[in-house]
C-alpha positions as CSV (number, residue, x, y, z in Angstrom):
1,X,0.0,0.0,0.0
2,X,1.3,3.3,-0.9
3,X,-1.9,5.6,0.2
4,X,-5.0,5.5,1.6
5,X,-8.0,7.4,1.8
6,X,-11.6,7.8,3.4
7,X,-15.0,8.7,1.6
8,X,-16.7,11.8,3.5
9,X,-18.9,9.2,5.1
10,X,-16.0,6.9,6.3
11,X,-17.8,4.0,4.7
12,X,-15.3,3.6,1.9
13,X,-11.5,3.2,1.7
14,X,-9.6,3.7,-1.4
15,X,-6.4,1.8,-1.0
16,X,-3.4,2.6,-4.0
17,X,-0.3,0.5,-4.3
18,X,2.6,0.6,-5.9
19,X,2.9,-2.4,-7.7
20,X,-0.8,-2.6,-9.8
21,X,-2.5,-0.2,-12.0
22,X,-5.7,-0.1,-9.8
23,X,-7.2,1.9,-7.0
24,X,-9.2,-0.7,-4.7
25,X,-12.7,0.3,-2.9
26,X,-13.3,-1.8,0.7
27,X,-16.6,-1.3,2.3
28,X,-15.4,-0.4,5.7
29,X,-18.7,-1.9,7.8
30,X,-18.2,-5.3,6.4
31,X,-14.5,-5.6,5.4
32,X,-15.5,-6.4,2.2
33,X,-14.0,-5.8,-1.2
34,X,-16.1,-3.2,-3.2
35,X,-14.6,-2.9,-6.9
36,X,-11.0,-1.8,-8.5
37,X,-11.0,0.9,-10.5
38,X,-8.4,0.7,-13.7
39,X,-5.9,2.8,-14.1
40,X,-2.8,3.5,-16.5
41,X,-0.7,4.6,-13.2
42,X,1.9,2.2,-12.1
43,X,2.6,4.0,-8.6
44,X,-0.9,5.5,-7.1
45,X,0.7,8.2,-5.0
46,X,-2.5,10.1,-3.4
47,X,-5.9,9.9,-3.1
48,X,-8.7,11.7,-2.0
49,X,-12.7,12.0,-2.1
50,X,-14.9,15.1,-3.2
51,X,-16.5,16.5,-0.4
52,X,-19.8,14.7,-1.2
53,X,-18.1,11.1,-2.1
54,X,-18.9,11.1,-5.7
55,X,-15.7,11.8,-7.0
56,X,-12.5,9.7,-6.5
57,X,-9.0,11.5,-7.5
58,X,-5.5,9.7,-7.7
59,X,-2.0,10.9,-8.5
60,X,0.4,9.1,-9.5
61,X,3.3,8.1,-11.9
62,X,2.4,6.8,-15.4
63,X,3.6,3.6,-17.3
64,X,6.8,3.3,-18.9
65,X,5.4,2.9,-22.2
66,X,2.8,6.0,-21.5
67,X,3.3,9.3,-22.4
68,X,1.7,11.7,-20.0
69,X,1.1,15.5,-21.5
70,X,2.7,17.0,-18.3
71,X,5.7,13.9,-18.0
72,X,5.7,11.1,-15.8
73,X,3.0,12.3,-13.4
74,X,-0.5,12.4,-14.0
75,X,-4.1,12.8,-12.1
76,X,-7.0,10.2,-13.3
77,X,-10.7,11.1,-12.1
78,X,-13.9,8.7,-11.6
79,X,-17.5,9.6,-10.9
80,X,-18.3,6.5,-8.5
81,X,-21.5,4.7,-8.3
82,X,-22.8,4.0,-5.2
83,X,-20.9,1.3,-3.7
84,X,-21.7,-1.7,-2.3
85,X,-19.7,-4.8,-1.5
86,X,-18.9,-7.9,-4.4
87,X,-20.7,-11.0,-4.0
């Protein structure tokens, strides 16, 4: 794990690592896995929620093979669904 973060509600953790290319949801009441979210970042750096949980940011550094319009770093956005945990 390189960052964490909590939704506004603290239901949610968003959990980035440095190895994958994905941002992992956990539903925080039940311990459960939510969903990954795909990304072309090989090192998720920081995370953090909008202010009414709908919006997931992440920075981080790009893949090798990627080229970013600002270099190596870059910020990917999601609008998330409402979450709840995988069966």
């Amino acid at each position: 794990t390189s960052c964490f973060a909590f939704s506004p509600d603290s239901q949610t953790l968003a959990v980035g690592t440095w190895d994958t290319n994905a941002v992992v949801l956990w539903d925080v009441r039940t311990s459960q896995r939510c969903c990954s979210l795909k990304t072309n970042l090989k090192h998720v750096s920081a995370l953090a929620f909008s202010h009414d949980g709908t919006r997931l940011v992440a920075a981080g550094e790009t893949q090798g093979n990627y080229v970013a319009p600002h270099g190596s770093s870059q910020i990917v956005e999601w609008v998330l669904p409402p979450i709840s945990p995988l069966q």
